[in-house]
Phi, psi and omega in degrees: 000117197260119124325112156277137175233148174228140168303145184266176180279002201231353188301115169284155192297341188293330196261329173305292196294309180308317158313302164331284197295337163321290185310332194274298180310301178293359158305300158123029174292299191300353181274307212273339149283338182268353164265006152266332201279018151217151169247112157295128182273128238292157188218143170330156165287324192283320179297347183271306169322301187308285172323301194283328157330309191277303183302335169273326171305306177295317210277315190289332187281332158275332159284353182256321141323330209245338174283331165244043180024047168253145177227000000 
């Protein structure tokens, strides 16, 4: 999906690239490449659940370390 964007004659190049990147976030290319661009391998709701429960837990347990300087 390509965006044309054509300058106008009288348009400075700062309102060109802004109009461009407009078009381009709404379009939705860079959200639907960057949800690709690694492949995940597909996992229960509940094991995606699970993981994130252990990853907010290490994360809040480091951050609690790192506020009573134990390192």
């Amino acid at each position: 999906m390509i965006q044309v964007t054509r300058k106008d004659s009288q348009e400075a190049n700062e309102n060109l690239i802004r109009r461009f990147n407009r078009k381009v976030q709404q379009s939705g290319v860079l959200s639907r490449v960057k949800a690709l661009q690694f492949f995940e391998k597909p996992m229960s709701k509940r094991d995606r659940r699970d993981r994130a429960i252990i990853r907010k837990a290490r994360k809040a347990d480091k951050l609690k370390r790192i506020r009573l300087g134990i390192r």
